[in-house]
Structures are given as structure tokens and as C-alpha cells.
N, C-alpha and C positions, 0 to 999 in steps of 0.2 A: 504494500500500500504506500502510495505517494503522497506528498502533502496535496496536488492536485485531485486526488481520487476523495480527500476527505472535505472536501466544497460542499458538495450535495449534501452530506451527513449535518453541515453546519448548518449548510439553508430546510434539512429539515428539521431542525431544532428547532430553527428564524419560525420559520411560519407554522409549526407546534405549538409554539409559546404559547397563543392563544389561547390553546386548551390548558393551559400551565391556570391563568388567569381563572378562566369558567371554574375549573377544579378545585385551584388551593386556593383564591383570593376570596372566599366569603366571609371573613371577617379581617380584615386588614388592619394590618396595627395589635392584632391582642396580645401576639407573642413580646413582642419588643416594647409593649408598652407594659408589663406585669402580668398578663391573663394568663389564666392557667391552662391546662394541659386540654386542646379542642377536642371535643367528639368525630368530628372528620375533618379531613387534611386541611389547614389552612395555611397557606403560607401568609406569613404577617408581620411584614417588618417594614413600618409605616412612619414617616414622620411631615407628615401634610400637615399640622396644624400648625398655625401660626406662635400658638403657646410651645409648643416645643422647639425652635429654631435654635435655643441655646444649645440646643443636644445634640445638634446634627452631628458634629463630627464623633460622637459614641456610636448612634446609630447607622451612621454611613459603615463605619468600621465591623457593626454586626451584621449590618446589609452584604456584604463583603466574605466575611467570615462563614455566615450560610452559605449563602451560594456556592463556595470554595467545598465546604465538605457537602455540599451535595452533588458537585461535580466532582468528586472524590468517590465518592459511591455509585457515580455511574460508571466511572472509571473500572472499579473494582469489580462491580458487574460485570462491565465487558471483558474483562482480564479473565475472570471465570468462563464466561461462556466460548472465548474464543479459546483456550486451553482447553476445555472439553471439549472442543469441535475437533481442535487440531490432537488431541490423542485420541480420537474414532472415525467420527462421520465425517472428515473431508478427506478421508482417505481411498473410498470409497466412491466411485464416478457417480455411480445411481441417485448417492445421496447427495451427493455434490450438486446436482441439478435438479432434484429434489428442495436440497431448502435454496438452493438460487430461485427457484421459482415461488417458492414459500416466502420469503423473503419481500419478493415484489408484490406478491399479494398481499402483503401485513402494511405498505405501504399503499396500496390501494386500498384497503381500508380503512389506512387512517385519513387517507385524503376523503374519503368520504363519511366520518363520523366529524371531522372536524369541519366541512357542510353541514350537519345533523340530516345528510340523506339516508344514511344508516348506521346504526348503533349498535353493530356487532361487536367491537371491540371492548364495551362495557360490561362484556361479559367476562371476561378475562379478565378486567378490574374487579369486578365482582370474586372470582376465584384468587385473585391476588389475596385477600382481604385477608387469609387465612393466614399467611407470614404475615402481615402489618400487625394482626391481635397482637403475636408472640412480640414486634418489634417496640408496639404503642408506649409497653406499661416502662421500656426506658427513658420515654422522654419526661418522666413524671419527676426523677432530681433536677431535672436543668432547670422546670420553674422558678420563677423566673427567670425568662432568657434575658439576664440582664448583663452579661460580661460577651464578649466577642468569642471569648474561647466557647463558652455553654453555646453560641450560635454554633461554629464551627460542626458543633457536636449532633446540634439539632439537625442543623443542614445533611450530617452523615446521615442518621438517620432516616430522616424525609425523602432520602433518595430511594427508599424500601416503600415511598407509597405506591399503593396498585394504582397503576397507570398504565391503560394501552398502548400510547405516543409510546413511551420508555421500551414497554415489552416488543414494537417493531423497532425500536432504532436498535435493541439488544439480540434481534433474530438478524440482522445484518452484518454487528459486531462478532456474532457467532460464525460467519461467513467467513469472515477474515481467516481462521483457521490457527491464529497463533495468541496468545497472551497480550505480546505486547500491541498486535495489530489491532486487536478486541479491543482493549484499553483507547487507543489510540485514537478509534471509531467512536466510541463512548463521551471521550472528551472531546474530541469536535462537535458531537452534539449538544452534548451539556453546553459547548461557549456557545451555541446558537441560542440556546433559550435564555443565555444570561442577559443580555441589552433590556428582553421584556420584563425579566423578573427583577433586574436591578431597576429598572424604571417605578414596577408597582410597589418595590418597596423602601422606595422616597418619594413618590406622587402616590399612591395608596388608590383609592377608589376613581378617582381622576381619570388615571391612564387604565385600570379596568375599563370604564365605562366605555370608551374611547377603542379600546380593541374586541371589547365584545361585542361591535356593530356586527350587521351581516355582512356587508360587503367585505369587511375583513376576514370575518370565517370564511367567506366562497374563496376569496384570494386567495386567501393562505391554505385552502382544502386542497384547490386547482395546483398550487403548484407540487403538494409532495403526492397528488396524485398524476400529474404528468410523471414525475420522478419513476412511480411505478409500473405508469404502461408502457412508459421506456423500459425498464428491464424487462418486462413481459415480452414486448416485442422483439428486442434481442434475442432472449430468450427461445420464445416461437421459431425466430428465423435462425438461429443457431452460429450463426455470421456479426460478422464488428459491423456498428454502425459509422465506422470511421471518428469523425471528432465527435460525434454525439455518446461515445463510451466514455466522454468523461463526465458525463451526466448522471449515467448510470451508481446508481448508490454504493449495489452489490457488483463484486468481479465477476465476469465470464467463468463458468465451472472450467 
């Protein structure tokens, strides 16, 4: 994998984000401002009000801090999945183009849940949920998220929430076939989704409002499902599309 091959990975982060927002952003600000431990995922590290301006640069620095270890644990994610790929199933042709094709369809369907034309992938959040119980009752010492390190810590954690976006950017990092490639795929995505999550969490409800329009969901759905019927179509036709393979998310089996 080249730093060119990991573009697309970035840009499906960029236009993921969205669902980043819809998901974690319903109560903005509880984490960072005191609140205790959410009943579902919030991400919340808000300092929109004008009474808190004195504090920015704590909260910038916890805004910072999350983010960091939650793109630490996607990392970590993809270091796993792409080690286990690369000690079995890529060794193997059948399954090699088996999950290349699997792959591009996790991305067709994320492009189309993040439209809301179909919501298949929330079922797979849904079976997530089963690791998040085991993961939840740790984030109950870090209340309050009141130091950068207890962010840092949070943000580890919060990369464990069920999330479909995550579980297709993770079936393409498994692609990769190696540890560090996995990892490497992971953290290109994770910087995609950071510009919208560091924005929602120093504008808070603001820049939610703002990206949960529709036009931004169909944009953002259109492009990482273009992303996917390009590999699908390589795929089908079994041939390079010339410069258009460097579009493509996943490598040619």
C-alpha cells in the first residue's frame, strides 16, 4: 500500500463523518463539560458557549486528546484485522476475491445508509453492541472527562463503539493482508473523520446542524458509494481500470 492508495480511505472517512455527527453528537458538550457516563455513544466535547471561552485552551487540548486515542483504536483495529487476514484468508485466491468483492459491497452500503436509502448496516451496529456492554462499564473512572489524559483514554475506548462506517473501513483494512498495512488503512480513515469531529467539538450543535442537512448526506453517501461500484466494476471486469485504480479503496486480488 502506497500513500497514494490510502486517499480514498481518507475521503471515506471525509464524507463518513456525517454519520460520526447523527450517531455520537446527541448531547454535545456532556463529556467535557462534567456529565456523567451516557447511555448511548455520545461524543461530547463542546465549548460553544460564550461563558466558557476562558477554557478553551483545556478543552481544545481534550478535543485533541480524544480524537488521538480514538484514532489509536482504529489503528489497532486494523493492525488486528489485517494480521489475521495476512496469517489465513489472503492467502488463498478464492478468498482473496471473495472479500475484495465483500469489501466493495460494505462500501456500497455504507454509501447508501449514509443517504438513509437503506439501513442495513445498523444491523451490524446492533450486533456490535454486545462488545460495547463488556467495553461501556470502563469508561465509568474517567468521569469526569476532565484532564486530556482521561480524554485520550475515553477516545481509546469510543473507538469500540458499534459502528457500521468503522466495520466497512475495517473489512478493507483487513484487505491489506499485513498488520502494518491494516493499521495504516485505519489511520487514514480515522484523519478523514477528524476535521468533522474536531469541528463538532469546539462548534458543538452549530456544525451538527449544518452537516446533518440532506444535501450533505446524499453528497457524502454519492461519493463512498461511487468509491464502491468502482471496485465492483473492476472487480466484474477482472482488468485495471488504468488511473481510475487509484480510486479504488481495496487492491486488485
Amino acid at each position: 500500500m502506497n500513500a497514494l492508495s490510502l486517499v480514498p480511505m481518507f475521503l471515506v472517512g471525509l464524507a463518513g463523518s456525517v454519520h460520526c455527527i447523527g450517531m455520537c453528537g446527541g448531547i454535545v458538550g456532556a463529556l467535557s463539560l462534567g456529565g456523567g457516563t451516557p447511555a448511548h455513544p455520545v461524543i461530547a466535547i463542546a465549548v460553544a458557549r460564550p461563558a466558557l471561552q476562558t477554557t478553551l485552551p483545556a478543552n481544545v487540548l481534550r478535543v485533541l486528546a480524544y480524537n488521538g486515542g480514538r484514532i489509536a483504536s482504529y489503528m489497532l483495529a486494523g493492525a488486528l484485522a489485517g494480521s489475521l487476514a495476512g496469517a489465513g484468508m489472503l492467502h488463498l485466491a478464492s478468498l482473496q476475491v471473495a472479500g475484495y468483492w465483500l469489501a466493495n459491497l460494505m462500501l456500497v452500503a455504507l454509501g447508501l445508509y449514509l443517504m438513509d436509502v437503506w439501513r442495513g448496516l445498523a444491523r451490524l451496529e446492533a450486533a456490535g453492541n454486545v462488545v460495547w456492554r463488556r467495553v461501556r462499564p470502563l469508561l465509568k473512572p474517567l468521569m469526569p472527562m476532565d484532564t486530556s489524559l482521561k480524554a485520550l483514554a475515553v477516545g481509546g475506548l469510543w473507538g469500540w463503539v458499534p459502528c457500521g462506517m468503522v466495520y466497512s473501513a475495517l473489512l478493507t483494512a483487513m484487505m491489506q493482508g499485513s498488520a502494518l498495512q491494516g493499521a495504516a488503512a485505519m489511520a487514514a480513515f480515522g484523519l478523514g473523520t477528524l476535521p468533522t469531529l474536531l469541528g463538532m467539538g469546539l462548534l458543538g450543535t452549530r456544525l451538527r446542524a449544518q452537516m446533518q442537512r440532506r444535501p450533505v448526506r446524499i453528497a457524502s453517501g454519492l461519493l463512498v458509494l461511487g468509491f464502491g461500484l468502482l471496485g465492483l466494476l473492476r472487480a466484474a471486469n477482472g482488468v485495471s481500470l488504468g488511473w481510475l485504480d487509484a480510486l479504488c479503496v481495496t487492491g486488485h486480488p
